[in-house]
DRENDO-1510 file (C-alpha; in Angstrom, 1 decimal, always signed):
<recs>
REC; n; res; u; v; w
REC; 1; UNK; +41.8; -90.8; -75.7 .
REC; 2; UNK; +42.9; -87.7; -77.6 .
REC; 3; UNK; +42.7; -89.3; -81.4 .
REC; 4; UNK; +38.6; -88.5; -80.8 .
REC; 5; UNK; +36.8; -85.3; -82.7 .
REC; 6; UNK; +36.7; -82.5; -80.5 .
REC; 7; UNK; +33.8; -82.0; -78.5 .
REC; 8; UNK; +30.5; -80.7; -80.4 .
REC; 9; UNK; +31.9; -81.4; -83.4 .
REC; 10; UNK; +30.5; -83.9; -86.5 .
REC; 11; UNK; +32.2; -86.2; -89.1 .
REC; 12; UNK; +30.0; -87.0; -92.1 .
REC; 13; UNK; +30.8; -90.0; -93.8 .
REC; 14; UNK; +29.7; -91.9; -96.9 .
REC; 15; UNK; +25.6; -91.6; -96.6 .
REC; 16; UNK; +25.7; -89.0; -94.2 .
REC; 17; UNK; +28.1; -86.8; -96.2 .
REC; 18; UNK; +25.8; -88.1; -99.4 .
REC; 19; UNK; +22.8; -85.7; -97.5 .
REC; 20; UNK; +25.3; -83.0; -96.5 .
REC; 21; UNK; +26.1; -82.4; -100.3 .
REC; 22; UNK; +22.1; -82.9; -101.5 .
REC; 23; UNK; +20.8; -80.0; -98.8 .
REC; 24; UNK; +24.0; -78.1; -100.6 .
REC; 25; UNK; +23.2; -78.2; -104.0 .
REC; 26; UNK; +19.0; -77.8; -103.5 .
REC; 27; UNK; +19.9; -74.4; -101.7 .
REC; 28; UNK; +22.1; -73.4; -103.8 .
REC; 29; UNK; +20.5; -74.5; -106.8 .
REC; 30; UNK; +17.5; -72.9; -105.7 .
REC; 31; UNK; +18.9; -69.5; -104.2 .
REC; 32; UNK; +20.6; -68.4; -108.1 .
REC; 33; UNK; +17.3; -68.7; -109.6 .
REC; 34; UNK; +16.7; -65.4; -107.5 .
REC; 35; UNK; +20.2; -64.2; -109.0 .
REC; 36; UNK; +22.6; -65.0; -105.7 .
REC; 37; UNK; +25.8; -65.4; -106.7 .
REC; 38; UNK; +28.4; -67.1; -104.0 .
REC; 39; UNK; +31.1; -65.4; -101.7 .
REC; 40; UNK; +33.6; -67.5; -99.9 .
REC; 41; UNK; +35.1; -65.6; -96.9 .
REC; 42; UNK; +37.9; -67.0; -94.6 .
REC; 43; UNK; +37.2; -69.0; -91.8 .
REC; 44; UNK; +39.8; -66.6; -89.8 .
REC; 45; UNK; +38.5; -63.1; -89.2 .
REC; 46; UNK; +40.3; -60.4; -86.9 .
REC; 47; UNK; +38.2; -60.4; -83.7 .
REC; 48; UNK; +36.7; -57.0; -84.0 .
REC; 49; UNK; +34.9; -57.8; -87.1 .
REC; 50; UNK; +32.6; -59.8; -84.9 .
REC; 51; UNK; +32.7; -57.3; -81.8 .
REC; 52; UNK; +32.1; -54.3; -83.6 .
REC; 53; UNK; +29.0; -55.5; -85.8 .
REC; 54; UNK; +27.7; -58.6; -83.9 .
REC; 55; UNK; +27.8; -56.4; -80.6 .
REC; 56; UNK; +30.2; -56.4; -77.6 .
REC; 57; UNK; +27.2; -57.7; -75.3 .
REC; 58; UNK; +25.6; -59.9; -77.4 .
REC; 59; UNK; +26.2; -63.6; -76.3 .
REC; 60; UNK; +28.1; -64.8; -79.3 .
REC; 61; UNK; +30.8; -62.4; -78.5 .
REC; 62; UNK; +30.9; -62.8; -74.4 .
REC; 63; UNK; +30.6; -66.2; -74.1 .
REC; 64; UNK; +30.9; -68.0; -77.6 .
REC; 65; UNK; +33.4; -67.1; -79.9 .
REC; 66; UNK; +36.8; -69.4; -80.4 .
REC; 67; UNK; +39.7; -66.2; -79.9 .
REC; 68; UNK; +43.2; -66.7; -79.7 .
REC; 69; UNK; +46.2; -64.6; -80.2 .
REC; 70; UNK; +48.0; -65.6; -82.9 .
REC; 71; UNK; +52.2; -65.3; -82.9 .
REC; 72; UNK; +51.8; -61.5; -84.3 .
REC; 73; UNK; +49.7; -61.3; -81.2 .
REC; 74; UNK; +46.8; -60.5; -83.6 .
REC; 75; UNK; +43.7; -61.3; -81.5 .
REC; 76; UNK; +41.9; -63.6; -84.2 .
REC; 77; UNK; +37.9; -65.6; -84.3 .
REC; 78; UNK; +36.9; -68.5; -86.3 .
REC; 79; UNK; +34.0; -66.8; -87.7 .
REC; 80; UNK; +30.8; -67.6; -85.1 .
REC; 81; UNK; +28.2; -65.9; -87.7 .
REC; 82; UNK; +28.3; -65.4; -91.8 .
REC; 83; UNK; +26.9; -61.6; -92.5 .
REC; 84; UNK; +29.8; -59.6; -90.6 .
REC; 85; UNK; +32.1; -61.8; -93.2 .
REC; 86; UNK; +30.6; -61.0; -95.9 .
REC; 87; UNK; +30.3; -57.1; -94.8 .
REC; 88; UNK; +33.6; -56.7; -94.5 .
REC; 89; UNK; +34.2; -58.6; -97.9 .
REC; 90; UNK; +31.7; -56.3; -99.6 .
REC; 91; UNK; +33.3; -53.0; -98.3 .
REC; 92; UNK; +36.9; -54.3; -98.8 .
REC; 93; UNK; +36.5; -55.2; -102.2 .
REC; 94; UNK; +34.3; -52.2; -102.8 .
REC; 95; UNK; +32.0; -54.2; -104.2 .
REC; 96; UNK; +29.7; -50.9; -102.8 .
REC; 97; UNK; +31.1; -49.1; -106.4 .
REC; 98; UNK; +29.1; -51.8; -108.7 .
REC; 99; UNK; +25.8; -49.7; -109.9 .
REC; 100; UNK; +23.4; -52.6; -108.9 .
REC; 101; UNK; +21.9; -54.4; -105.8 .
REC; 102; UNK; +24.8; -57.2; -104.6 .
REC; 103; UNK; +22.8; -60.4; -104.0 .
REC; 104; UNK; +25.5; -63.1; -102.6 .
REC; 105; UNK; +25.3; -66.5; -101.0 .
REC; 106; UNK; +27.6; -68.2; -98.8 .
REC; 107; UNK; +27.8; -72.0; -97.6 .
REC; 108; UNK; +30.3; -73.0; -94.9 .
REC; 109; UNK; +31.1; -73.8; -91.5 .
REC; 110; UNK; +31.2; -71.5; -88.2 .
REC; 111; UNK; +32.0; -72.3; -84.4 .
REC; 112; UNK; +30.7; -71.3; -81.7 .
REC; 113; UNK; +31.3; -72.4; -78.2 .
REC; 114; UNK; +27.8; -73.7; -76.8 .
REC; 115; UNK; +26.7; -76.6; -75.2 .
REC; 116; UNK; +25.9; -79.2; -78.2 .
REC; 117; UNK; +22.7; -80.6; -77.8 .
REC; 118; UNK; +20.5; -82.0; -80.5 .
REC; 119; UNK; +20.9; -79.6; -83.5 .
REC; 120; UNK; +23.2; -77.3; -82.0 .
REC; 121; UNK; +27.3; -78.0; -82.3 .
REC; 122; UNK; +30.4; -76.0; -81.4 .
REC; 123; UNK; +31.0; -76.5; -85.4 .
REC; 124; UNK; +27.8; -76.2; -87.8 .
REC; 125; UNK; +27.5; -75.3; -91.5 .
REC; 126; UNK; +25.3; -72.4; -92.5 .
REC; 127; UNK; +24.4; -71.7; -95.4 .
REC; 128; UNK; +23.0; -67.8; -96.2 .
REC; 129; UNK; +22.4; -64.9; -98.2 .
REC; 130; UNK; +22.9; -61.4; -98.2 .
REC; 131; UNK; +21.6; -58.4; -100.7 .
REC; 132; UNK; +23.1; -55.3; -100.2 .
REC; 133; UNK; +22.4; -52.2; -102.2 .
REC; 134; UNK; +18.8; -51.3; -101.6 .
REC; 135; UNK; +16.2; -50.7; -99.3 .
REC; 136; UNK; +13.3; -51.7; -100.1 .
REC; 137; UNK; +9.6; -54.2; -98.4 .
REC; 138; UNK; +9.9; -55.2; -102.3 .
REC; 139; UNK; +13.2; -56.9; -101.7 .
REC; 140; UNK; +12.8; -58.0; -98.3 .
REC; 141; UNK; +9.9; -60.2; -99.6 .
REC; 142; UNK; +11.0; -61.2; -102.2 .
REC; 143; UNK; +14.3; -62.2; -100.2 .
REC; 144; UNK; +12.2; -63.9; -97.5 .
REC; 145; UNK; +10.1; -65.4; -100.2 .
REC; 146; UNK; +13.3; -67.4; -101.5 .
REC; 147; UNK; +14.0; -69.2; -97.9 .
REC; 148; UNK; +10.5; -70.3; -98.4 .
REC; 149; UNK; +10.9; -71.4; -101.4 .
REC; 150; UNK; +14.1; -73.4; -100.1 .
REC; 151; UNK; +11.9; -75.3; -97.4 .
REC; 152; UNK; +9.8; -76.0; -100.1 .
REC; 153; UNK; +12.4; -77.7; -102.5 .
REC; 154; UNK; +13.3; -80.0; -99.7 .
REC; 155; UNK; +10.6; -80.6; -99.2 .
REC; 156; UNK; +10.0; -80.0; -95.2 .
REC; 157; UNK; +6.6; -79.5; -93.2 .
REC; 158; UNK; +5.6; -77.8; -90.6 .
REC; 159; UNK; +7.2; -74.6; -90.6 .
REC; 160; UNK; +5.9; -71.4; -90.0 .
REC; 161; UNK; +6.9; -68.0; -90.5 .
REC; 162; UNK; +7.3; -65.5; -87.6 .
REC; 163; UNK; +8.0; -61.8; -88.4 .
REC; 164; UNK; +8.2; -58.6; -86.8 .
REC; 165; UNK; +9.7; -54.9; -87.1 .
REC; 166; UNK; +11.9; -53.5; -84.1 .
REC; 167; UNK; +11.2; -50.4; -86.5 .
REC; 168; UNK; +14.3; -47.8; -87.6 .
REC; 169; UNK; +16.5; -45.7; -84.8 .
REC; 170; UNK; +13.9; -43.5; -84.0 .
REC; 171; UNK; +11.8; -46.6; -83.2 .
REC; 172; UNK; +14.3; -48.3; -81.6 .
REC; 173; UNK; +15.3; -45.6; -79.1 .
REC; 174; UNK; +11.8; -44.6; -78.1 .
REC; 175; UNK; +11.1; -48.4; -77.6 .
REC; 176; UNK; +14.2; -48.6; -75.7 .
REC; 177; UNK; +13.8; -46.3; -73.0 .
REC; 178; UNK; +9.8; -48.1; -72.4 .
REC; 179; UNK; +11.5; -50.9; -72.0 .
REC; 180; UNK; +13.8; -49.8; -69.2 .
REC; 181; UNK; +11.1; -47.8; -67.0 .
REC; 182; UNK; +9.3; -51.5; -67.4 .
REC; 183; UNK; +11.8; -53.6; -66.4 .
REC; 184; UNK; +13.5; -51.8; -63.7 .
REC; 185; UNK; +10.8; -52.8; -61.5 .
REC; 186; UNK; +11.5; -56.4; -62.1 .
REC; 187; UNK; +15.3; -55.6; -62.3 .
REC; 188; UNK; +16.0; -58.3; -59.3 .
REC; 189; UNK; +13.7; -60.8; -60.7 .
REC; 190; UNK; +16.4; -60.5; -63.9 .
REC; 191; UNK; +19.3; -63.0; -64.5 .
REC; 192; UNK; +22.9; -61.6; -64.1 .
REC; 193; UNK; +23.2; -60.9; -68.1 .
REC; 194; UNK; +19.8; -59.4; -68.1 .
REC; 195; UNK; +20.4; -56.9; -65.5 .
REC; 196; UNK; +23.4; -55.7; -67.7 .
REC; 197; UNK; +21.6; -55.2; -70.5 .
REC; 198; UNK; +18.9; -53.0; -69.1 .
REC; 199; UNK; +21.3; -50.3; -69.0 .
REC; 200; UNK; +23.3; -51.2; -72.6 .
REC; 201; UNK; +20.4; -52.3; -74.9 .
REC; 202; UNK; +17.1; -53.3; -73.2 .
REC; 203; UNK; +16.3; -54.6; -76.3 .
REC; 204; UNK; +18.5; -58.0; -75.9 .
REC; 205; UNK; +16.0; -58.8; -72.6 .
REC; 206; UNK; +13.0; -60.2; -74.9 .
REC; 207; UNK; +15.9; -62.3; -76.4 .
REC; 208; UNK; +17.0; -63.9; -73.9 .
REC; 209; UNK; +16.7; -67.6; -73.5 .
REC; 210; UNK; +16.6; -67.7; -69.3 .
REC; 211; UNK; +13.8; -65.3; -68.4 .
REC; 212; UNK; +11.6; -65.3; -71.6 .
REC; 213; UNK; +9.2; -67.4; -70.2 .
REC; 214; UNK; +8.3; -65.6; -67.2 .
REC; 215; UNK; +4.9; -64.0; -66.7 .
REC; 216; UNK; +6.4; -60.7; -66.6 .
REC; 217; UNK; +7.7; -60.7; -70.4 .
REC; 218; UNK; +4.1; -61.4; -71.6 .
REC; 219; UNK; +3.0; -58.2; -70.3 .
REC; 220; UNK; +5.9; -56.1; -71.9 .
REC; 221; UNK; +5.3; -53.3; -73.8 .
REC; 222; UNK; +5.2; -54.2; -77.5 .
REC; 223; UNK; +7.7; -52.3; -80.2 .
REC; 224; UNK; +4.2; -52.0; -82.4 .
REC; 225; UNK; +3.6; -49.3; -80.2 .
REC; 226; UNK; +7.0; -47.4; -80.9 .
REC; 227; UNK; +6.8; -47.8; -84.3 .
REC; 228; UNK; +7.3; -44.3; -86.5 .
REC; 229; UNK; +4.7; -44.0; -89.0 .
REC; 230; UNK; +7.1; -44.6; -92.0 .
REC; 231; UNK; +8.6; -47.8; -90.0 .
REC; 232; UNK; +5.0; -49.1; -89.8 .
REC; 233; UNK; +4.1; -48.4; -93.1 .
REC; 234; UNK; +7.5; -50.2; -94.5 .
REC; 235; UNK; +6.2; -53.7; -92.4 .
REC; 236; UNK; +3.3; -53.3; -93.6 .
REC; 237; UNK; +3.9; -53.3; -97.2 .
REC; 238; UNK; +6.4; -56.0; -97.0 .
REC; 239; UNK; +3.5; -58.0; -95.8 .
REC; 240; UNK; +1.4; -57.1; -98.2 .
REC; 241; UNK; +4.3; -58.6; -100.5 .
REC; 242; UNK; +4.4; -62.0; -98.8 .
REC; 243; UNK; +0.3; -62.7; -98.7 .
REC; 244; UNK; +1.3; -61.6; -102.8 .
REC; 245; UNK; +3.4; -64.5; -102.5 .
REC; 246; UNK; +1.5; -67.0; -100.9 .
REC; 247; UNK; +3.5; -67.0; -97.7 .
REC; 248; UNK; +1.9; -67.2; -94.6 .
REC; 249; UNK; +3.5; -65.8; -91.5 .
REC; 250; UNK; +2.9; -64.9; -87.7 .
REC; 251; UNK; +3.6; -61.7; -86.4 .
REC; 252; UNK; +5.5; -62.2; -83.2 .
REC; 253; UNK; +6.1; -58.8; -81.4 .
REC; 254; UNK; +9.0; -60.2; -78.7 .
REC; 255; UNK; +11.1; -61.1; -81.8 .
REC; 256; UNK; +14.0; -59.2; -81.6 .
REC; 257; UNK; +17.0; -61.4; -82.8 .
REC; 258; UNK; +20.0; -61.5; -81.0 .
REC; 259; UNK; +22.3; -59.2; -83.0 .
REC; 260; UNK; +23.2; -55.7; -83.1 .
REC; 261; UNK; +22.9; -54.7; -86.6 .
REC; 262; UNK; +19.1; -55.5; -86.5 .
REC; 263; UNK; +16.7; -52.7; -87.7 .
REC; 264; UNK; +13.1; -52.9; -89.3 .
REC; 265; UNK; +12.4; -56.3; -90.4 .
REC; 266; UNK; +13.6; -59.7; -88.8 .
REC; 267; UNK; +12.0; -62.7; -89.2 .
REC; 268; UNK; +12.5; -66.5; -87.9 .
REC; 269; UNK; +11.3; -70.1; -89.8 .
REC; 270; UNK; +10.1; -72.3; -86.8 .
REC; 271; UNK; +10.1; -76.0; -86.6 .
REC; 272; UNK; +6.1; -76.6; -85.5 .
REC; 273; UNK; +5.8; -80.5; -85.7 .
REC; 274; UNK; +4.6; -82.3; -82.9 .
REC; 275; UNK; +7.9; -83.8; -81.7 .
REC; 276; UNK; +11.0; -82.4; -80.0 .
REC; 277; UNK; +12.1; -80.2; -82.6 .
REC; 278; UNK; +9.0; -78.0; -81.9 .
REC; 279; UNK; +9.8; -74.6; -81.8 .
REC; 280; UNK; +13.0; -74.9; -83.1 .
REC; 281; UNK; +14.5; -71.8; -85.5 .
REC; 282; UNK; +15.4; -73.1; -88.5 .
REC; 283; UNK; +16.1; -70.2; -90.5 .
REC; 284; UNK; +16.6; -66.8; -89.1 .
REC; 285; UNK; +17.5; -62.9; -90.4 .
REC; 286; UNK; +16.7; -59.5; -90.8 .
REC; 287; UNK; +17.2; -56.3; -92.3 .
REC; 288; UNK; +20.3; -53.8; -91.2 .
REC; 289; UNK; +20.2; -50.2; -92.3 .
REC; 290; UNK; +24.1; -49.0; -90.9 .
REC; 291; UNK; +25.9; -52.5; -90.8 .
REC; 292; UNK; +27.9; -51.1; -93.7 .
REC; 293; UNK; +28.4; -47.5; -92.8 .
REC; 294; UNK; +29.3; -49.2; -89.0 .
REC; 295; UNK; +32.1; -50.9; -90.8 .
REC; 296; UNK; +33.6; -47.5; -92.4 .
REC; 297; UNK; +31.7; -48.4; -95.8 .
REC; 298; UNK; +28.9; -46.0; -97.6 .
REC; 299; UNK; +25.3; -45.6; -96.0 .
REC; 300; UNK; +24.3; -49.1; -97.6 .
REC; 301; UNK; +21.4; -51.0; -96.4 .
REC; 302; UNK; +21.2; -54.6; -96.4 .
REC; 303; UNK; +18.9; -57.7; -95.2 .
REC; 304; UNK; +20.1; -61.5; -95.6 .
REC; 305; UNK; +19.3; -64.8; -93.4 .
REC; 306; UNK; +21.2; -68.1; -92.6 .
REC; 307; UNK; +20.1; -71.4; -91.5 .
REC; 308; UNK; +22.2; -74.6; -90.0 .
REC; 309; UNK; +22.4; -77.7; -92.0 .
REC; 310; UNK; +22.6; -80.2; -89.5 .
REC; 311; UNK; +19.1; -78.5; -88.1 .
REC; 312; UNK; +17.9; -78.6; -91.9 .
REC; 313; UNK; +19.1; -82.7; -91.9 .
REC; 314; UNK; +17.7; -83.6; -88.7 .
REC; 315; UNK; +14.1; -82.5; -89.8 .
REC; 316; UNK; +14.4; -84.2; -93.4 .
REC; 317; UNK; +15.6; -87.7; -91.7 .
REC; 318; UNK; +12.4; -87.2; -89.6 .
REC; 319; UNK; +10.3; -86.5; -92.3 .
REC; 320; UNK; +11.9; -89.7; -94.4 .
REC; 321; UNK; +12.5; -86.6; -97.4 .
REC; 322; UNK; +15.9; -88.1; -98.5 .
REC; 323; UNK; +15.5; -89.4; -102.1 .
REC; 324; UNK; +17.2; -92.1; -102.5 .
REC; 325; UNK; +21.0; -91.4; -102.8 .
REC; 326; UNK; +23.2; -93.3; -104.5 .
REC; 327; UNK; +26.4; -93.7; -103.5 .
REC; 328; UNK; +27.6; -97.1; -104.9 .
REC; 329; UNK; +28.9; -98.0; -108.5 .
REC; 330; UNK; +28.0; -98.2; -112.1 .
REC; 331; UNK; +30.1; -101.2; -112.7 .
REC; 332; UNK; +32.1; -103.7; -111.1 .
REC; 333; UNK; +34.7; -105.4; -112.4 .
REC; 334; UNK; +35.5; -109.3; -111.4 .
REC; 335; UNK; +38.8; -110.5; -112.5 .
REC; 336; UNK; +39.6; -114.3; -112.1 .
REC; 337; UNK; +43.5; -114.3; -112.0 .
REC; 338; UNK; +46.5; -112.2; -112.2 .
REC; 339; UNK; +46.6; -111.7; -115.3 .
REC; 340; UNK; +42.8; -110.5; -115.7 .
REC; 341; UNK; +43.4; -108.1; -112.7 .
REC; 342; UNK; +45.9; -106.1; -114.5 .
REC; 343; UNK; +43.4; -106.1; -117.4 .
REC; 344; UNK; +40.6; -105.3; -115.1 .
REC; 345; UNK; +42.6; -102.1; -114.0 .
REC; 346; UNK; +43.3; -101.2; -117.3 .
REC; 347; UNK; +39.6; -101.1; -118.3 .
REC; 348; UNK; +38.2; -99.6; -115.0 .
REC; 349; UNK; +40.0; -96.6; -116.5 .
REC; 350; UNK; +38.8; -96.7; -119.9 .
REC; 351; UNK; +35.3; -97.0; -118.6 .
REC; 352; UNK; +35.8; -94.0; -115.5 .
REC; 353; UNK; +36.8; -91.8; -118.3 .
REC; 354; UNK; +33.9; -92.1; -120.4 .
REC; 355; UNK; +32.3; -91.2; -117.0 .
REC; 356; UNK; +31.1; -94.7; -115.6 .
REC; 357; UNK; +31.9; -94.9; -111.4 .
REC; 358; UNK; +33.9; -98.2; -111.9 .
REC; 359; UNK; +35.2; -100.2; -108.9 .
REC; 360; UNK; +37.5; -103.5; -109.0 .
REC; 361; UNK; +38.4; -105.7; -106.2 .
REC; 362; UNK; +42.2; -105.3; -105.8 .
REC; 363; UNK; +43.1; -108.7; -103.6 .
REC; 364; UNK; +40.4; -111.7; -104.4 .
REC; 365; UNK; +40.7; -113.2; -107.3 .
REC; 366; UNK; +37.4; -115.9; -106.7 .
REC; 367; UNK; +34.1; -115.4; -107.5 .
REC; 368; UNK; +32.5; -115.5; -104.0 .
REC; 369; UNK; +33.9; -112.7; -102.4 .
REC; 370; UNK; +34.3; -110.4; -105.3 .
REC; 371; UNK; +30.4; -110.9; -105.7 .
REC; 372; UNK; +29.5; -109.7; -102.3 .
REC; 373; UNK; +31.8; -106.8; -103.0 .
REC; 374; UNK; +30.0; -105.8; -106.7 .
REC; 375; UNK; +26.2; -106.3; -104.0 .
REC; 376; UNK; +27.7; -104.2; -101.3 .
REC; 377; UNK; +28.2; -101.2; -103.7 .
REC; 378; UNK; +24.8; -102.3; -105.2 .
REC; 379; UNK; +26.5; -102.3; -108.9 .
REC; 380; UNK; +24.1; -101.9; -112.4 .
REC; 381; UNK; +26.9; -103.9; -114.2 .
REC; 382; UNK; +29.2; -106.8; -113.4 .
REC; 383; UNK; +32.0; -107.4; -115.8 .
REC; 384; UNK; +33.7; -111.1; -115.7 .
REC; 385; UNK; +37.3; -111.1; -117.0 .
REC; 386; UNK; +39.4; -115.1; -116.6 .
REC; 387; UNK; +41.4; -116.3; -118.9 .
REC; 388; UNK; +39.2; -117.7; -121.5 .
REC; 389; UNK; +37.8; -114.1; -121.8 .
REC; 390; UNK; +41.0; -112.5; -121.7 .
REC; 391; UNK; +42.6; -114.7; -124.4 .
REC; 392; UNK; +39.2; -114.3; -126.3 .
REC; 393; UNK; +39.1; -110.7; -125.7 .
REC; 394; UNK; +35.7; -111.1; -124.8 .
REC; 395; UNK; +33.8; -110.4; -121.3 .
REC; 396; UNK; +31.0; -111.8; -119.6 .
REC; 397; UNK; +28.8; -109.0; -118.3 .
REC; 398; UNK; +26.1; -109.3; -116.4 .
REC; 399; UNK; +23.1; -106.5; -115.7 .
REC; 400; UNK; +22.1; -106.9; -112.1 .
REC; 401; UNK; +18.6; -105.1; -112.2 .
REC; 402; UNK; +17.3; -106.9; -115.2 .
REC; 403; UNK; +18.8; -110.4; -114.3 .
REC; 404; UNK; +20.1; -110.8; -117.5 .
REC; 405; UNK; +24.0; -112.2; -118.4 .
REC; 406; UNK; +25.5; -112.6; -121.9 .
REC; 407; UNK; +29.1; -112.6; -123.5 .
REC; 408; UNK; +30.3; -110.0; -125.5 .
REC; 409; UNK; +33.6; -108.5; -127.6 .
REC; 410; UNK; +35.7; -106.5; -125.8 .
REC; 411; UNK; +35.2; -103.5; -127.9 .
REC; 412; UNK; +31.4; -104.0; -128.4 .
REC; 413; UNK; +31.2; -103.0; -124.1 .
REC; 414; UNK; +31.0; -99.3; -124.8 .
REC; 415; UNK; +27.9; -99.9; -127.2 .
REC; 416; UNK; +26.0; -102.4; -125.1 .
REC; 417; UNK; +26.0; -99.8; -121.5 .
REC; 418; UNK; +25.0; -97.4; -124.0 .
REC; 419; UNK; +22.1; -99.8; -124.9 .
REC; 420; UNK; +21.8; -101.0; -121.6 .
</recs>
């Protein structure tokens, strides 16, 4: 049957869209009380805005990314990833000229082609922020600080901070070529993507999701040990920053993250309940030193970090941290005959623009039914309109949570909710 959603992909409807937008506006609420403002990019980038700052070997790029050719044979990506986005945003709009640090957010969705599995879908919504401007283990704190903070508003358990530094260029290449000499005695022992990359970016073998757990990777050499002294002393004090804070975390010295722009800093929130989310990333990022000059903008520095909704909504309906969200009415309206339904509609108006969610049943006009409706959408008011009402212009209205029912003038109704 071809009327079905396409593979890996979600609809959200009525309660579940209800959560979608809570988990939107605590995160964003949240994020601009650290001064984030929002950014909305297309959902249609030109393909080498991902190749060039993602990383032509990374696996978003080689086996993930929706491309086509459009009729200008323009090779064009839905957007698999939110910072390259908002990169070439910031450097188009020369944002780069403003005399300040540029702290943005960004909430929307991104494809992907993987295998969907529990928490992982060919479309998924990520929300995430970027600060570009400044380079400083002040900032990156303080930024990392603010996904905590997030976790916290939504209340979820369990999660732990894991952190490390893959150290600047220096670092990088020194650690680089100790990584090659080690693996190339295992080079046969490698899978097919890892034996590529020990000759483009070694780096991208301690990320990879097929060998990592083989003996061998335990006993690699750690990029603590390539660190440059001003590379070490930059992690350090951003630690210092997040004990400030109150934020506990785990240095993890295989984290590497699995895109190119990468340098100093990255960092992963992990899922540590005793269930089978454990170990899953629910919040990932870094710092990036040339992302901006890669792109042809100014030597900017920048750090950000994005996590999935449906990931974030999986954990909370495990951990029962949905308030309770109403999505039903304020008032009902139960009309008895023809007449009192074109009334009804009338005032259903009246009342939705003084801002009450008013709903009338459009076909019945008996009690019974119209009843279940006014329960169904768990109504605070039920408003009565026959004839005897409508010729008294009067209503019957009942309040449902405090089981009380009286009649009432017409133009008294606006009064008694206000009292009610």
């Amino acid at each position: 049957m071809i009327y079905q959603k396409v593979k890996g992909m979600l609809d959200y409807i009525e309660n579940e869209a209800d959560k979608f937008r809570y988990i939107e506006k605590c995160v964003t609420d949240e994020i601009k009380k650290h001064g984030f403002r929002e950014i909305i990019t297309p959902i249609l980038e030109n393909t080498e805005v991902f190749v060039h700052s993602v990383g032509d070997e990374s696996d978003i790029v080689t086996k993930e990314m929706y491309t086509f050719f459009d009729k200008g044979n323009r090779s064009l990506t839905l957007r698999p990833e939110g910072t390259a986005p908002v990169a070439r945003s910031y450097i188009e709009n020369k944002l780069y000229s403003r005399p300040s640090l540029t702290k943005l957010y960004y909430f929307g969705p991104m494809f992907r082609y993987e295998r969907p599995q529990a928490g992982r879908y060919r479309q998924f919504y990520q929300f995430g922020v970027e600060a570009f401007g400044d380079s400083s283990p002040l900032l990156d704190g303080d930024l990392i600080y603010s996904g905590y903070k997030i976790f916290e508003r939504l209340g979820i358990k369990d999660i732990v901070l894991k952190i490390n530094s893959i150290g600047d260029f220096l670092s990088r290449e020194a650690y680089a070529i100790k990584l090659r000499q080690y693996f190339f005695s295992y080079r046969d022992r490698l899978c097919e993507d890892c034996q590529r990359r020990l000759e483009k970016n070694p780096l991208r073998i301690l990320d990879c999701k097929v060998d990592r757990n083989q003996p061998y990777f335990r006993t690699a050499p750690k990029i603590s040990d390539s660190l440059t002294p001003a590379s070490r002393a930059y992690f350090q004090k951003a630690l210092d920053y997040l004990t400030l804070l109150g934020v506990s975390y785990e240095i993890d010295y295989n984290l590497v993250r699995g895109l190119d722009y990468y340098t100093e800093i990255v960092f992963e929130y992990i899922y540590q309940g005793d269930d089978d989310f454990k170990g899953l990333a629910i919040c990932a990022g870094g710092k990036y030193s040339n992302l901006i000059s890669d792109f042809g903008g100014p030597d900017i520095p920048g750090i950000g970090y994005a996590f999935g909704l449906e990931r974030i909504m999986a954990l909370m309906d495990r951990q029962n941290l949905f308030p309770a969200l109403d999505s039903g009415a304020d008032i009902v309206i139960i009309a008895l005959d023809e007449l009192s339904k074109e009334h009804s509609l009338y005032l259903a108006n009246i009342l939705r623009n003084r801002g009450y969610r008013t709903e009338i049943d459009y076909y019945h006009t008996t009690l019974k039914p119209q009843f279940r409706f006014a329960e169904r959408l768990n109504a605070l008011f039920i408003i009565i309109i026959g004839e005897e009402e409508r010729i008294n212009k009067s209503i019957t209205i009942k309040n449902t949570k405090r089981k009380t029912q009286e009649t009432i003038k017409e133009e008294k109704l606006l009064d008694y909710l206000k009292e009610h």
